[in-house]
N, C-alpha and C positions, 0 to 999 in steps of 0.2 A: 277600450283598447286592452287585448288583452297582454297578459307579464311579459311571454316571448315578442312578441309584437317592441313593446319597450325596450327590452334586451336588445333585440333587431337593430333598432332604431340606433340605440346607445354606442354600439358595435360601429357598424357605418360608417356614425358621425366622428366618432374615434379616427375609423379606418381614414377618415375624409382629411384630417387634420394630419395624424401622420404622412398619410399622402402629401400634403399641401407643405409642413415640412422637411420631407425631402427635396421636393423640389426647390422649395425657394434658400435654404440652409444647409442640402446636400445634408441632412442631419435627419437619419430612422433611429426615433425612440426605439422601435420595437428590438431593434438588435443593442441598443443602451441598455436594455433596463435586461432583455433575457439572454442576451448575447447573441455575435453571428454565428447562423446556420445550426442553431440548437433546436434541438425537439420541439421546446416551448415557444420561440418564435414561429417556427413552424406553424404548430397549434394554435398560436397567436391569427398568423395569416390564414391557415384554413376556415378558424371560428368566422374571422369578419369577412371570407369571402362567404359562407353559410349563411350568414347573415343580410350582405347582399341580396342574395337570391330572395331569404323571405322577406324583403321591402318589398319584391314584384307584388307578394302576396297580398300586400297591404294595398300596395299602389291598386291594384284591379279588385280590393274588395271596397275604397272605396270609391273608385269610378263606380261599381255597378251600386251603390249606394244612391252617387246623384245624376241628374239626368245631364249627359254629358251634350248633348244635342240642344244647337240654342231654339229655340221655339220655329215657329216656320213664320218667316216677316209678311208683312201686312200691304196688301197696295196700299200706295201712295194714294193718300185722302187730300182733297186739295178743300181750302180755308171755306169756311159757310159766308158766305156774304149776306147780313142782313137786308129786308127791304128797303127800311131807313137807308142803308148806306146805297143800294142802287138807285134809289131819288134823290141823293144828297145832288143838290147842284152846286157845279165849279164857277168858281171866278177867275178870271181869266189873269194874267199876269198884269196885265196892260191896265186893268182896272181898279186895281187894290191899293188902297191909300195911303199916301205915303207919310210916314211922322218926320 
């Protein structure tokens, strides 16, 4: 994986949690720590929306990595019946001894 790929990733997951704290705490670190409506929040929310985007990159490099398509399914094989068990002979209910 490569550095930006990691950064990407770091960003995100960042972005994700901030997110997930506004919501639930009505609380954006990103304007705590660099204030509202500054440059650097700004930059802040531009980087991890940039960021965003190169997941896709990741996401569809490794889809075509593995094979996303599950194999093509097989008829239905029905049980081998040994000869033994086609000459086994039944006893009958009626007949079976009782302890």
């Amino acid at each position: 994986m490569k550095t930006i790929d990691v950064i990407a990733l770091l960003l995100v997951i960042t972005g994700g949690i901030a997110w997930g704290l506004i919501g639930a705490a009505n609380y954006n670190p990103v304007d705590a720590i660099f204030g509202v409506d500054t440059a650097m929040s700004s930059l802040i929310y531009v980087l991890v929306g940039l960021a965003a985007l190169w997941t896709i990159s990741i996401l569809a490099r490794t889809i075509s990595r593995r094979k996303i398509m599950p194999a093509p399914a097989r008829p239905m094989e029905r049980p081998t019946v040994t000869e033994e068990e086609t000459h086994r002979e039944t006893v009958p209910p009626s007949d079976r001894v009782r302890r």
